[in-house]
C-alpha positions as CSV (number, residue, x, y, z in Angstrom):
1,X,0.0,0.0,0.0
2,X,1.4,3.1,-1.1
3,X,2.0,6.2,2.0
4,X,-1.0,8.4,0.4
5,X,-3.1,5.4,0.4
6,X,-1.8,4.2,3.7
7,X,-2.5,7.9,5.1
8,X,-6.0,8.0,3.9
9,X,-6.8,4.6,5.8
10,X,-5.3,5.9,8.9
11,X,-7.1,9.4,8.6
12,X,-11.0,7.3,8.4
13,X,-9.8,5.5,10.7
14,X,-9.3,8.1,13.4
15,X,-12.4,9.6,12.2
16,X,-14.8,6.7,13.0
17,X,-13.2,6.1,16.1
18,X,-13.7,9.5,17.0
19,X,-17.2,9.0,15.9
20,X,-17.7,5.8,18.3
21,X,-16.7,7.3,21.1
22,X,-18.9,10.2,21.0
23,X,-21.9,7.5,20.8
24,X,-19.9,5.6,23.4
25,X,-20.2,8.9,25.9
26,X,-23.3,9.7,25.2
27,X,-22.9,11.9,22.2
28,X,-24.2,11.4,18.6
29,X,-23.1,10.5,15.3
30,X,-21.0,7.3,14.6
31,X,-20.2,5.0,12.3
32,X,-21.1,2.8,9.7
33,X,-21.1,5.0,6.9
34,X,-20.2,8.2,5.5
35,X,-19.7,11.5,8.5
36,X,-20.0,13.9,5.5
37,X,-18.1,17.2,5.8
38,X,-18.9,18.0,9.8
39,X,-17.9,15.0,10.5
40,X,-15.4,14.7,14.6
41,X,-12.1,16.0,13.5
42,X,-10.1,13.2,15.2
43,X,-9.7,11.3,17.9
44,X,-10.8,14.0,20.8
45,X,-14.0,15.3,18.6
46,X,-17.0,14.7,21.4
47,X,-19.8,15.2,18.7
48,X,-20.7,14.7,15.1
49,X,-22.9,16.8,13.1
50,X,-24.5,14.9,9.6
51,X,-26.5,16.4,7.5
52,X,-30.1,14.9,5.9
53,X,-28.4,13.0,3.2
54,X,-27.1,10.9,5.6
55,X,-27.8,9.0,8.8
56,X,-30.3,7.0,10.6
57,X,-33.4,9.1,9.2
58,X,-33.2,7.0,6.2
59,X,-34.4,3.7,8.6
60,X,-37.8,3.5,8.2
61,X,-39.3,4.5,11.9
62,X,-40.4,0.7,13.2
63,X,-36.6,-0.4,12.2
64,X,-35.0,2.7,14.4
65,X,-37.5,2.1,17.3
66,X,-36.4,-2.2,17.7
67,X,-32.7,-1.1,18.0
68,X,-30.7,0.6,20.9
69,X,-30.5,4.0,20.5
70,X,-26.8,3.7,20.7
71,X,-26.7,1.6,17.4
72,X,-29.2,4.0,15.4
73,X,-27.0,7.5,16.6
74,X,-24.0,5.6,15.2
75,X,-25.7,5.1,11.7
76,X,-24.0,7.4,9.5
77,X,-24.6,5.3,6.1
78,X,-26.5,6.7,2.8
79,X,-28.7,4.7,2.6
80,X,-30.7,1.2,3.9
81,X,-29.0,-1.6,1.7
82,X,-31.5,-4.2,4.4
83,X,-34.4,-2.6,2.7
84,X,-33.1,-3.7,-0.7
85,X,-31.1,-7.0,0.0
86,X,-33.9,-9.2,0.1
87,X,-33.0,-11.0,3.3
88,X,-34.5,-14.3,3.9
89,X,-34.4,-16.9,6.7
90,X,-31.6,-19.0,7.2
91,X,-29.1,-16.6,5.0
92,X,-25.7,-16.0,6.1
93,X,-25.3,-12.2,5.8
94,X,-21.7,-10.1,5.7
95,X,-21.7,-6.0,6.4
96,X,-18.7,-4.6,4.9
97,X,-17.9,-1.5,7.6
98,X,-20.7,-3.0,9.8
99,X,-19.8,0.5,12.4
100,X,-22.2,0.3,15.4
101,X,-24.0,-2.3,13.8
102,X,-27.4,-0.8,13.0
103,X,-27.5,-2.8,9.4
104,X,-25.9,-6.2,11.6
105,X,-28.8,-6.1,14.1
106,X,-31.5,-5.6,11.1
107,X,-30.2,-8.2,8.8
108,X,-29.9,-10.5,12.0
109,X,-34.0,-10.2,12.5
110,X,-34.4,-10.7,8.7
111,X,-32.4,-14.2,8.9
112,X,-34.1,-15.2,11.4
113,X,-32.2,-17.6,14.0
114,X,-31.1,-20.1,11.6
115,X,-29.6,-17.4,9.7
116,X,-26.4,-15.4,11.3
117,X,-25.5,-11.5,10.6
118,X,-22.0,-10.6,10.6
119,X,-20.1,-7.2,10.6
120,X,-16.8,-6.4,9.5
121,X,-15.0,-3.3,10.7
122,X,-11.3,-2.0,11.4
123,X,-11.9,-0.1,14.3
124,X,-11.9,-1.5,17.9
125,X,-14.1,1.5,19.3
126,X,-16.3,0.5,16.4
127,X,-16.6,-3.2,17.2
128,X,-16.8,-2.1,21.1
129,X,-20.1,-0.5,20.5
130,X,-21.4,-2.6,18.0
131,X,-20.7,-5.6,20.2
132,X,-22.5,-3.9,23.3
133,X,-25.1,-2.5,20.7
134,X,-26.1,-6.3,20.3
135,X,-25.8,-7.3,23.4
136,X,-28.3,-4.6,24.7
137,X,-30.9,-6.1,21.6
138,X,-30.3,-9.7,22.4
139,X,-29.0,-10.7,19.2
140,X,-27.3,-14.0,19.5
141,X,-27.2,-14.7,15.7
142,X,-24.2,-11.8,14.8
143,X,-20.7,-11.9,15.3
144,X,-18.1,-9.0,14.7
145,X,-15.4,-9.3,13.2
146,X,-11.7,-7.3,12.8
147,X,-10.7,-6.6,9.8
148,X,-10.4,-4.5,6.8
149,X,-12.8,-4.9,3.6
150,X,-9.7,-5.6,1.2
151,X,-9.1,-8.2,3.3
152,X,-12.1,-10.4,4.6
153,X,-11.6,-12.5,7.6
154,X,-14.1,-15.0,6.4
155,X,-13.8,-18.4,4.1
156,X,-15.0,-18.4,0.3
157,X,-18.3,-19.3,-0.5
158,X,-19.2,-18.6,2.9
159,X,-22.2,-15.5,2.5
160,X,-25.2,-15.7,1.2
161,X,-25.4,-12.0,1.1
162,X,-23.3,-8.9,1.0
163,X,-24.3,-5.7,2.4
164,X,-22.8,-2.0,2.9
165,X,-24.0,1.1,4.0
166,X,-22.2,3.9,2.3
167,X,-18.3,2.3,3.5
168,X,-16.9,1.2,-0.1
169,X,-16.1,4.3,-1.4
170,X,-13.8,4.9,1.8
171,X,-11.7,1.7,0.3
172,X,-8.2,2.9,-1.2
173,X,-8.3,-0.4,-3.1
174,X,-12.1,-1.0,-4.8
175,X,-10.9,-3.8,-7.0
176,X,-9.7,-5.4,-4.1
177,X,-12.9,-4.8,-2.2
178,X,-15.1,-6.1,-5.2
179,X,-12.9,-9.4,-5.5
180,X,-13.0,-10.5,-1.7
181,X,-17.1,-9.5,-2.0
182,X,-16.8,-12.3,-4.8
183,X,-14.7,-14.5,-3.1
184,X,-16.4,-14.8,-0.4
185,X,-20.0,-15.0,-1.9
186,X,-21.3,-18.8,-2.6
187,X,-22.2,-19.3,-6.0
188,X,-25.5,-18.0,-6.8
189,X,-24.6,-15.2,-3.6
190,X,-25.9,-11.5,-4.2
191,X,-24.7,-8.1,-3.4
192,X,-26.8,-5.5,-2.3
193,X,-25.4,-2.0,-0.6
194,X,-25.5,1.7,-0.7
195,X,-22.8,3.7,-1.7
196,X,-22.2,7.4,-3.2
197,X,-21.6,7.3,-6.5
198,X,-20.8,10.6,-8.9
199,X,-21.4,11.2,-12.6
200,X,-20.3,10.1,-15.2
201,X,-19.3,13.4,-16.4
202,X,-17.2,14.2,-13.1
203,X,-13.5,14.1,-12.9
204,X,-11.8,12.5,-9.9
205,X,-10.6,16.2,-8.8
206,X,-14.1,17.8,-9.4
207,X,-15.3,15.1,-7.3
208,X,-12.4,16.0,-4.7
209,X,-13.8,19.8,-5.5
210,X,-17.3,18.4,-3.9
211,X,-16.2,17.2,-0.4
212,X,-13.5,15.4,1.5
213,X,-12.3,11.5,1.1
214,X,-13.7,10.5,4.9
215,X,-16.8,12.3,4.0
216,X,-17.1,9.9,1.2
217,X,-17.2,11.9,-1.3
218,X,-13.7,12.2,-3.1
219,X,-13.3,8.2,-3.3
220,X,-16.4,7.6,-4.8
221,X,-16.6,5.9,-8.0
222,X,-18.5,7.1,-11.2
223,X,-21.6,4.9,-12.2
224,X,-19.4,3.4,-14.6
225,X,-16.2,2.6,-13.1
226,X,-18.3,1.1,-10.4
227,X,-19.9,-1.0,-12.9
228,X,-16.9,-1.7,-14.5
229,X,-15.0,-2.9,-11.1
230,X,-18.1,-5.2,-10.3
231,X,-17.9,-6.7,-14.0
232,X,-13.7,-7.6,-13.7
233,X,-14.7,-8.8,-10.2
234,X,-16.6,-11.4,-12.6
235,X,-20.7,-10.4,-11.0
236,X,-23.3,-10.1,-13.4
237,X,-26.9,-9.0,-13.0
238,X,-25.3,-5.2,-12.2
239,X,-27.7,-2.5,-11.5
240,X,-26.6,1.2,-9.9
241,X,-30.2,3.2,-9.0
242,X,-30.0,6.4,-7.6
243,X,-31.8,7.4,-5.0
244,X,-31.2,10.7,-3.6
245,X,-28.6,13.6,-4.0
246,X,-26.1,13.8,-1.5
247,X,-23.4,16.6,-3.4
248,X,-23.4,18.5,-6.9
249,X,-23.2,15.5,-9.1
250,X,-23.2,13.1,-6.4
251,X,-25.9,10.4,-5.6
252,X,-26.6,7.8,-3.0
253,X,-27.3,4.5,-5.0
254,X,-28.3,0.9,-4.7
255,X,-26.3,-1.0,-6.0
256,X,-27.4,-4.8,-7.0
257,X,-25.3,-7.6,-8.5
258,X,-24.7,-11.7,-8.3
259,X,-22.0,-13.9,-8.2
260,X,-22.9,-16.4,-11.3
261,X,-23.8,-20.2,-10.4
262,X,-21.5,-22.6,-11.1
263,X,-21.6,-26.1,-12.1
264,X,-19.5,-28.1,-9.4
């Protein structure tokens, strides 16, 4: 990993600590997702200010009221990629930057307790309060685990389902992200997150122009490079809908896409 690269990684994750341990002491904003432009400017910030694009408001109400109010303050994804995913019973599901764990405990309801909900993250203070976040729902079927999204800690053909809330656009290595995703997804597996994704039209430095890399804006991949990184990764069944504006040529999307069956 190059220094810039290496320097990014180690500047989100300061951030998103900093964003846990305001939820941890009582403060709001956390993780998760995307901290936009306000979000704690290190490790000593004590509060986190979002705006509308981003956040727990885009839970629908029942799904914010069944959680602890620790795990929805620490939602600071784009979108709901639950909503979209499909989840059924049974289903093994994976959150890529699972933060406090809102999109964990959802998925684990969905799955049902034959299914199991896990969350990936590279932050202890993240993992801390996602862990305690479960504990307070009594969700047995989750498990957190350390590590970084270029790098799952999991078997292949493991997952049913992955998920992500707004957390691969803060990758400094996509292609790597989008070939563990397949890796780790069974034949016949499915992808279904939220991410920011710019226009077509946009350069890298007029995306840069629009907001800062933690605030997930400046590392977020154009409709078609995004489609293009899922396509080398070898999925198929690709589709990038945008749902909402979050920056001058800047969207929130669902993205959908499967890993192929495969005889044997």
């Amino acid at each position: 990993m190059s220094e810039t690269a290496s320097g990014l990684r180690e500047t989100v994750r300061e951030r998103y600590a900093a964003a846990a341990s305001a939820v941890a002491s009582g403060g709001s904003g956390g993780g998760g997702g995307c901290c936009g432009d306000g979000c704690g400017s290190g490790p000593q910030a004590t509060t986190v200010e979002i705006d509308e694009a981003f956040g727990s408001s885009l839970y629908a109400a029942e799904e914010r009221d069944a959680l602890p109010a620790e795990a929805v303050a620490a939602s600071l994804g784009c979108g709901n990629p639950t909503a979209v995913a499909e989840l059924r019973e049974g289903e093994r599901v994976l959150d890529l930057g699972s933060g406090g764990g809102i999109d964990v405990l959802l998925s684990a309801r969905r799955v049902g307790p034959t299914g199991r909900a896990y969350g990936l993250d590279m932050t202890e203070e993240m993992l801390a309060l996602a862990r305690t976040n479960a504990e307070k729902a009594g969700a047995e079927n989750v498990e957190f685990l350390k590590g970084t999204i270029e790098a799952v800690p999991l078997p292949a053909g493991t997952i049913d389902v992955v998920i992500s809330n707004c957390v691969i656009n803060l990758s400094v290595d996509k292609p790597a992200v989008f070939a563990e995703v397949f890796r780790v997804l069974r034949p016949g597996g499915r992808v279904g997150v939220s991410d920011v994704v710019a226009d077509d039209a946009l350069t890298p430095a007029q995306r840069a122009e629009r907001g800062d890399y933690v605030g997930c804006i400046a590392g977020a991949l154009s409709f078609a490079e995004y489609r293009r990184g899922l396509e080398d990764a070898g999925f198929t069944g690709i589709e990038i809908t945008p749902t909402h504006q979050v920056a001058d040529g800047m969207h929130s999307a669902l993205v959908r896409a499967a890993k192929p069956h495969r005889a044997g």
